[in-house]
N, C-alpha and C positions, 0 to 999 in steps of 0.2 A: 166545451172542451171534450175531446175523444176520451174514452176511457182506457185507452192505450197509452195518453198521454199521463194517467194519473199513478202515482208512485202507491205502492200495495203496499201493506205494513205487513211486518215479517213474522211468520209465523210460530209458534215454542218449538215448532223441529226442527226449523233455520237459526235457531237461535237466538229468539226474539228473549230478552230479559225481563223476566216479571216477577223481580224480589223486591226488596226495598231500594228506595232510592233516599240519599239523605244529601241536603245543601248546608253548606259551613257560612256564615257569615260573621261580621262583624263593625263596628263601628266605621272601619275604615273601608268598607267595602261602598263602592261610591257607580255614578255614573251606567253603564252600560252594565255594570255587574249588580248593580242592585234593581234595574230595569230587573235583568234578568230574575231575581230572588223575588221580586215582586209579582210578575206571569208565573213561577213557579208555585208560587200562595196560591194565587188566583186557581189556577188550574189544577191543584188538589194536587201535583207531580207525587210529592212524598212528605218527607218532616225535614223542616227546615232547627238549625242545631245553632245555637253562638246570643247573637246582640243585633237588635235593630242596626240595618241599615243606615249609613250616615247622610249626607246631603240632602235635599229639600224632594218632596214626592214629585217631581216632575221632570222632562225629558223635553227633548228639542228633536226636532225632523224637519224632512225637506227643506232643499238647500237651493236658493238662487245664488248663479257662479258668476265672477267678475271680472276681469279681464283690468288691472291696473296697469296703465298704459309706459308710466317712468317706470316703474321696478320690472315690467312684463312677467309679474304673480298670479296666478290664479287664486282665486280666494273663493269661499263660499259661506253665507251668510244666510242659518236659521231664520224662515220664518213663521215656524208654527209652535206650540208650545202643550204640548199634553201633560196631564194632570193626574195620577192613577186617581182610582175609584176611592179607595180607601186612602188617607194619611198615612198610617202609618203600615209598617210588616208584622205582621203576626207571628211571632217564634215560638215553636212548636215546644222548644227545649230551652230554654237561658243558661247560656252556659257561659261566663265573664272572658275576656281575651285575654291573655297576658302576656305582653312584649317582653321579651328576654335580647337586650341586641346582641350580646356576644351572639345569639342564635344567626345570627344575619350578616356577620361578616365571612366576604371572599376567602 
């Protein structure tokens, strides 16, 4: 790959942010978002704040797509299955969730 093609990380005079960085999780934090809170461990990003991640350590990728011919659906069906490194998310801070639902009505 050309090095014209490679994207330059931004410098502290452009702007570049280098204070702390902190992630919120919680029990209910699932799927693509606890993917996410787990590369953020992994990768030292910052201090993770809240309650292990809920759902089971693992992710699904790459998809073969299907063409069902009575519905004419497109479908697309996992088939590989990754596993992080570690079980479980390491929190930096335990800090308990507390659902209030008047907080969450429209």
């Amino acid at each position: 790959m050309p090095e014209s093609d490679l994207i330059k990380p931004i410098a502290p005079e452009d702007g570049h942010y280098a204070g702390n960085v902190y992630l919120l999780t919680s029990g209910k934090t699932f799927s693509a978002a606890a993917s996410f809170a787990w590369t953020f461990a992994e990768c030292n990003i910052g201090t993770i704040i809240g309650e292990e991640t809920g759902g089971m350590s693992v992710c699904y990728g790459d998809k073969l797509w299907y063409h069902l011919p009575v519905s004419d659906l497109e479908c697309g069906i996992s088939f590989k299955r990754f596993w992080y490194l570690r079980a479980c998310l390491i929190i930096n801070v335990t800090v308990r969730a507390v659902s209030r639902r008047a907080d969450f009505r429209l």
